[in-house]
N, C-alpha and C positions, 0 to 999 in steps of 0.2 A: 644692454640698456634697461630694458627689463628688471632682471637681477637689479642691478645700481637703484632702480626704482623703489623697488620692494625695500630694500635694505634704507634707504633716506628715510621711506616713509613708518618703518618700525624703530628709525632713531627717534623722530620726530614722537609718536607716539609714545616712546618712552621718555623721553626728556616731558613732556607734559605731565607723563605719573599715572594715566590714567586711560583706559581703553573704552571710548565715547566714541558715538558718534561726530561728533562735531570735534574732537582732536582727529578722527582718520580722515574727516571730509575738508579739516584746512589742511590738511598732513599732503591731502593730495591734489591740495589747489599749492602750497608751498613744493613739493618734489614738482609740480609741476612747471611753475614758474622758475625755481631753480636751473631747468633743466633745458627749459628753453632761450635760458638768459646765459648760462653758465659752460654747458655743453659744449663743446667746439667741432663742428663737422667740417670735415675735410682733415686731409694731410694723416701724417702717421698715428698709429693706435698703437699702442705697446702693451705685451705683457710682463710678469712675473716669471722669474726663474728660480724657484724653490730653493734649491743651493745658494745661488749666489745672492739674492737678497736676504738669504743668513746671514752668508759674509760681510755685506756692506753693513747688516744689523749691527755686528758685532763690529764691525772698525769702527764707523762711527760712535759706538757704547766707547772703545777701549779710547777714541778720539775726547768723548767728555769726559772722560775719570782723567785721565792725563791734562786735558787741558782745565779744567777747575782746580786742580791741585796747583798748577802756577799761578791761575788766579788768585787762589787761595794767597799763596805763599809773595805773590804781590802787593797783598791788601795787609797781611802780616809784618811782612818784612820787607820794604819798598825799598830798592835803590833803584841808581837812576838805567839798567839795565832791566830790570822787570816790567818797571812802568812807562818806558818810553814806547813811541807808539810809529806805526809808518804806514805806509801805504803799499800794498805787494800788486804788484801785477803781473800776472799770468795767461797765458795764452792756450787756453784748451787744443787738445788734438785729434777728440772722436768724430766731431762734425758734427754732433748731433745736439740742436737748442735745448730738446727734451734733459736728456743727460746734463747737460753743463748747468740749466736751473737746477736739478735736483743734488748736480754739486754745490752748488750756491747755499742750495737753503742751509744742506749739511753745514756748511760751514758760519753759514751763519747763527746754525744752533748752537754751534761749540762756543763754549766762553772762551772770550779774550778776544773772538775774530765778528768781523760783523760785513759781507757780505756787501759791496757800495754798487758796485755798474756790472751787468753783463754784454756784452755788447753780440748784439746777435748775429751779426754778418762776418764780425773776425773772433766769436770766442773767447773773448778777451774779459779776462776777471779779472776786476778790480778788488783788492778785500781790504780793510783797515783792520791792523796788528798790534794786538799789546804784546810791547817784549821786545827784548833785540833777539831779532830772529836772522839768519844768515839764508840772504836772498833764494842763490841754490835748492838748498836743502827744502824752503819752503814750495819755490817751486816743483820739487820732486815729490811732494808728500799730497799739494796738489792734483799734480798727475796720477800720478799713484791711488787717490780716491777715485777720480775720472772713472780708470778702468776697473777700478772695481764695481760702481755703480751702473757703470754702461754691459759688465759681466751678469747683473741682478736683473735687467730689463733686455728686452727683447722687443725689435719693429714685426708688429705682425700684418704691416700693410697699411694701405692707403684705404682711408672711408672713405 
């Protein structure tokens, strides 16, 4: 908590430009407010797995070079198989809310895909798709990130 502290309050500082009294004394009325507003106590805390949040770094990298190049080649050269569009649903299988947002966002960074409903009680991901994509396979690719991202994080307990 601490740490997390320190590190807000020398972003905030340097996003100002400038090392003043009066940027560190609102720096630590903002980390503060932040942090009692933002914070969430209770329930799991998670870490980092050094390895595997390489890994997930890099699928998701090699997930945007691959997916803006059909964007690309959409916006290029458009038939009606690039550009048409659906709705995929999926059904998470780690159990864990943490993990299935942090598959979300992932997918909602990649171009072409944008992330609509997670539903927290069945796991259940909604995404909107450019592309004729074949159901299956998109649900496998899904999964397939799940554990990888759930490989890069770790429950280190209840707060």
């Amino acid at each position: 908590m601490i740490s997390r502290s320190v590190v807000l309050l020398v972003l905030w500082v340097a996003l100002w430009g400038e090392l003043s009294v009066a940027n560190v004394a609102s720096g630590v009325v903002a980390v503060s407010l932040v942090t009692w507003l933002f914070i969430h106590r209770g329930g799991p805390e998670y870490g980092l797995r050094p390895w595997g949040a390489l890994v997930a770094v890099a699928t998701v990298g090699w997930s945007l070079v691959t997916s803006s190049a059909r964007v690309v080649l959409a916006v290029l050269a458009p038939t009606p198989a690039r550009t048409s569009t659906s709705i995929q649903t999926v059904r998470l299988e780690g159990g864990s809310v943490f993990v299935a947002s942090v598959v979300a966002n992932a997918i909602t960074l990649t171009p072409g895909t944008m992330s609509l409903d997670l539903d927290r009680q069945t796991l259940e991901l909604s995404v909107h798709v450019l592309g004729n994509v074949e159901t299956n396979a998109f649900r496998r690719d899904v999964l397939s990130l799940e554990r990888t991202i759930a490989r890069a994080v770790r429950e280190r307990g209840v707060r």
